[in-house]
N, C-alpha and C positions, 0 to 999 in steps of 0.2 A: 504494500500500500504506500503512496507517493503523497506523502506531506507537504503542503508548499508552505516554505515559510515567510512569516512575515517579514516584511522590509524593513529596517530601521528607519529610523528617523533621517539620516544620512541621504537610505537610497531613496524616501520618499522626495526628499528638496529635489534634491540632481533628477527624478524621473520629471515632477512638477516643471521645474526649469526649462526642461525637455519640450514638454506641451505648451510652458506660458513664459517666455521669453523676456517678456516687458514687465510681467509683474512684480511690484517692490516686495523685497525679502518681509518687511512687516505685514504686509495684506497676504502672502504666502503662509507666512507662518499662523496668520486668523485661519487663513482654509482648512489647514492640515490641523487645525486645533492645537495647537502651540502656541508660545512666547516666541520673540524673534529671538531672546537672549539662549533659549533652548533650543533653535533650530543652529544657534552659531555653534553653540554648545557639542553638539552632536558630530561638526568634522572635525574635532579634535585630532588633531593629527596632523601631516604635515600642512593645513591648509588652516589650521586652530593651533595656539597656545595658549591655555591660561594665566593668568596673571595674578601674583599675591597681591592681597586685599591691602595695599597700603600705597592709597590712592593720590595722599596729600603729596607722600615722598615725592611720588611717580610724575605728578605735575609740578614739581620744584624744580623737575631736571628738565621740563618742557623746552627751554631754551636752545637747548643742547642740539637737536633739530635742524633751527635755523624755522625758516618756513615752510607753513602745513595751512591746513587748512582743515577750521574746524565747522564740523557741522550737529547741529540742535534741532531736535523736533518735537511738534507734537500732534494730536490726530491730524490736524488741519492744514501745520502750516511748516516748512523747512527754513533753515535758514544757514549760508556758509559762507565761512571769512575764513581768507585768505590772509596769512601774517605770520611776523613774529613776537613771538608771549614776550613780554617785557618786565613788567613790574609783576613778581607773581605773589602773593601771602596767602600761605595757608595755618596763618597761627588762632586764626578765631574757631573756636569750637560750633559756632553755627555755621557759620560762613566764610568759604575760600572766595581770593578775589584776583581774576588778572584784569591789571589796568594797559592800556598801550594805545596808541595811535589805531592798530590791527584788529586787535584781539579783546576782548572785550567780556571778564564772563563774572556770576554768582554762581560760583557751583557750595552746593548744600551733600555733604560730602556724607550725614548719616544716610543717605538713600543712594548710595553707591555700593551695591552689593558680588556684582560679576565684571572681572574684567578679562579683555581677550587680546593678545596678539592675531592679527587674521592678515594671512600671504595671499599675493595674485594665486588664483587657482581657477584653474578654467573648468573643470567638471564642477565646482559649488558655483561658479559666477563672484569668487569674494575677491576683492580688490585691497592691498596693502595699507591697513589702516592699525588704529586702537580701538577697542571698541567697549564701552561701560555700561552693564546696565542695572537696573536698579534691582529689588527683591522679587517683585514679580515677573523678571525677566523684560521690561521694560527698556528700550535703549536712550539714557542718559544722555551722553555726547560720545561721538566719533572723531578722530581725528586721520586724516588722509595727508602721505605725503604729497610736492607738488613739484616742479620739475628744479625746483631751488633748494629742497631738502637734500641734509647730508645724512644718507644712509647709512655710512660708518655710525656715524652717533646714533641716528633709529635704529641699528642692529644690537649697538651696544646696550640700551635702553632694555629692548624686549628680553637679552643675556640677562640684563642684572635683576628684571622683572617677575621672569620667569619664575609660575609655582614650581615649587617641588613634584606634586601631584598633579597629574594630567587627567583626569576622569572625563568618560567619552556624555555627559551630561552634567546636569545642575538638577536642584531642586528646588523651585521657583515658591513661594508664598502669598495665600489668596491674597489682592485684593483688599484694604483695610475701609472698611466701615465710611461710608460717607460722613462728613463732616453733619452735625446739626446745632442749625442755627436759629437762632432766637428768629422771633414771627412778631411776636410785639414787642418794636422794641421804642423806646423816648426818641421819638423825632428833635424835639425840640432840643432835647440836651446834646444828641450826636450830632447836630447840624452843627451845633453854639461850639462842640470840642472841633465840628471840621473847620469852623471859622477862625481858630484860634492855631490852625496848624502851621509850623515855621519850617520842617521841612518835606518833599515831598518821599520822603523814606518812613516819616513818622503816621500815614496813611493804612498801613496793613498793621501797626499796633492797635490800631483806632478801631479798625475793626473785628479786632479782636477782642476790646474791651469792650463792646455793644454783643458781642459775639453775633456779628451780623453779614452776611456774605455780600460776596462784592457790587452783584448785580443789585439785589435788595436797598444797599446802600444808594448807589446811583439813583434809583427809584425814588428814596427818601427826599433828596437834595433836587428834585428835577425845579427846574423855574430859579436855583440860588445858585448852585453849583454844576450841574449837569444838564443837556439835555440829550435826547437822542435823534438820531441821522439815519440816514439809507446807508442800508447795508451796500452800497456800492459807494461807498464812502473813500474807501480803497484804496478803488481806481483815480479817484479824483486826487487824491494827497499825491500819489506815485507821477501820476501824470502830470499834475503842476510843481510836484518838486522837480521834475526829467526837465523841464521845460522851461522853468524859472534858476534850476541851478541853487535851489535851497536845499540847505542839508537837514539832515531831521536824523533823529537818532530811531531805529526801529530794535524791539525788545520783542523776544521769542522765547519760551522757555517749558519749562517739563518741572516737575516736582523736584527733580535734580539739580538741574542746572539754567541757568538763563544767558541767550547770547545778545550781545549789542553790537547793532552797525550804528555808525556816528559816519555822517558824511553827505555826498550824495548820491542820486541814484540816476541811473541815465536810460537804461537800453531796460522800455517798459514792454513785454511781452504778454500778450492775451490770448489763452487759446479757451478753450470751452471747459468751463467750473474750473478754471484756474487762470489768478492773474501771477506773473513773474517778473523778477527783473534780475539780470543775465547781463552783470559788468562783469570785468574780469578778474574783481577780488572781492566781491559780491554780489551774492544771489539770493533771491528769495522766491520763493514757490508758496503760494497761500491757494487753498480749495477753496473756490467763490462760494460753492454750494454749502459750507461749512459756516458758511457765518448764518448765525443765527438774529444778532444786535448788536448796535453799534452806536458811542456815546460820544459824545465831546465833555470832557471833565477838567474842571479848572480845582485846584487846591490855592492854597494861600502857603507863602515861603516867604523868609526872609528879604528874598531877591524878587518879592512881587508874584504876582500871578503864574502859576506852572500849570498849561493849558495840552491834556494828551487826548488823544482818540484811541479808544479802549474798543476791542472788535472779539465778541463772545463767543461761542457754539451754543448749540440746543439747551445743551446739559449746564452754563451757566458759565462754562472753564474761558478762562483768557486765553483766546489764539492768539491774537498778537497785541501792542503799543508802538504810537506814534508820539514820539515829540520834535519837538524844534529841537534842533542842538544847540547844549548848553551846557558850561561847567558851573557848581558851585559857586556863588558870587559873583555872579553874569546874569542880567533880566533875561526873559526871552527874548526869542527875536520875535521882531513884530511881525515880519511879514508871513512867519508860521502862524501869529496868532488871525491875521488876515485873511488866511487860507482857511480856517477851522473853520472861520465867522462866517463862509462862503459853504459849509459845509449843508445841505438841505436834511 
């Protein structure tokens, strides 16, 4: 009697592959009912290496490189800068921080759970990166070399990185409990504490201390502080920044990590449920059909009014942020705030 046996996880990607050519490893890995951090998991071997869990070290020697090019996502929206890591600290127990012209990140270093060396390899499709992903097998950030990286140092990196243990999987962990948040909560007092805010970093304590979600908040504050826009909002900021030559800082980010372009944007690309823009040391890829709502939100700072466009999903989560660029101790710029005012 003739057994067949089942395929691993392995030969299930590479047959998949096989049939769907164009499909992203994360939408592959929903098919096959997986994490993508488990389907990486699974070519362990010369096309996978794992990596010990000491994530801060590992981005201290970021430099070492030269330039890469990282990339952040989340269901909706991608986003990749091309640079070199600069100013990197990771001594805050909440929050690591690289600062630079380039590169730009908050990575939240407890929800760093899997990390992976992954080589060119043409039967998985994996291309020479780093790859993190958090405890649910969630991918964090990736980092890709680009034709200015020195490979000596990436090789030396993945050498000194390298777990001891290689295991052809992971063990991924559900899913933690949606957040619940208060439903009644004091308009009058949350608006009075949003009126009183100096910076705009002091906004996600603020809502934590109403224990009130982000969207809800917006709601609160419509007519003082907020109000909301067409969801093709988007197009309109990308296109008049490509066109105007105004830089704006764009925020992306995952329970992990958050990436920032600061600059501007030129070469706007629109094809169907997605808008992109496609410079050559950044890109951004957002699913139109993904956005749910979209706000124009002003906070109160030291430095005056700090006026973003905040763009949702269904489920409430922040795909992306728009602001004007701006350092610390610099007003906005006006003509970002001209552009928002122009927003319908």
């Amino acid at each position: 009697m003739n057994v067949t046996a089942t395929p691993t996880l392995k030969e299930q990607w590479i047959a998949f592959r096989e049939q769907n050519p164009k499909t992203r490893i994360r939408d592959a890995a929903t098919q096959l009912k997986v994490s993508e951090g488990e389907l990486v998991a699974a070519c362990t071997g010369s096309a996978v290496q794992h990596l010990r869990n000491e994530f801060p070290a590992f981005i201290q020697r970021m430099k070492e490189p030269g330039k890469v090019m990282v990339l952040t996502r989340n269901e909706n929206c991608v986003i990749e800068r091309k640079g070199i890591f600069e100013m990197i600290n990771t001594e805050n127990k909440h929050v690591g921080t690289v600062l630079g012209k380039d590169i730009d990140l908050r990575m939240f270093f407890s929800r760093w759970k899997f990390g992976f060396a992954v080589n060119d390899d043409e039967a998985t499709g994996f291309k020479r990166s780093w790859q993190i992903f958090d405890a649910q097998g969630n991918a964090v950030i990736k980092i890709y070399p680009t034709d200015l990286t020195d490979t000596a140092a990436w090789d030396s990196l993945v050498k000194d990185f390298a777990a001891a243990e290689q295991p052809g999987s992971i063990t991924v962990s559900p899913a933690a409990a949606p957040s619940v948040y208060a439903q009644d909560v004091d308009a009058t007092a949350f608006l009075q504490d949003w009126s009183s805010l100096q910076d705009t970093h002091d906004f996600f304590p603020l809502l934590m201390k109403y224990k009130v979600s982000r969207v809800h908040a917006l709601e609160l504050a419509v007519g003082k502080f907020t109000r909301r826009v067409a969801n093709d909002c988007v197009k309109t900021i990308l296109e008049d920044a490509a066109v105007s030559g105004l830089e704006i800082m764009v925020f992306v980010g995952n329970p992990g990590n958050i990436e920032i372009h600061t600059g501007p944007v030129n070469k706007i690309l629109e094809i169907p449920s997605w808008i992109n823009v496609m410079d050559p040391d950044f890109n951004l890829h957002l699913k139109t059909d993904g956005i749910a709502q979209c706000w124009v939100v002003e906070k109160p700072s030291v430095d005056g009014v700090v006026t973003s466009v905040e763009v949702f999903d269904a489920a409430g989560e922040m795909i992306v942020q728009f602001f004007g660029k701006r350092k610390p101790g610099s007003p906005e710029l006006e003509d970002w705030r001209t552009l928002t005012k122009k927003l319908s």
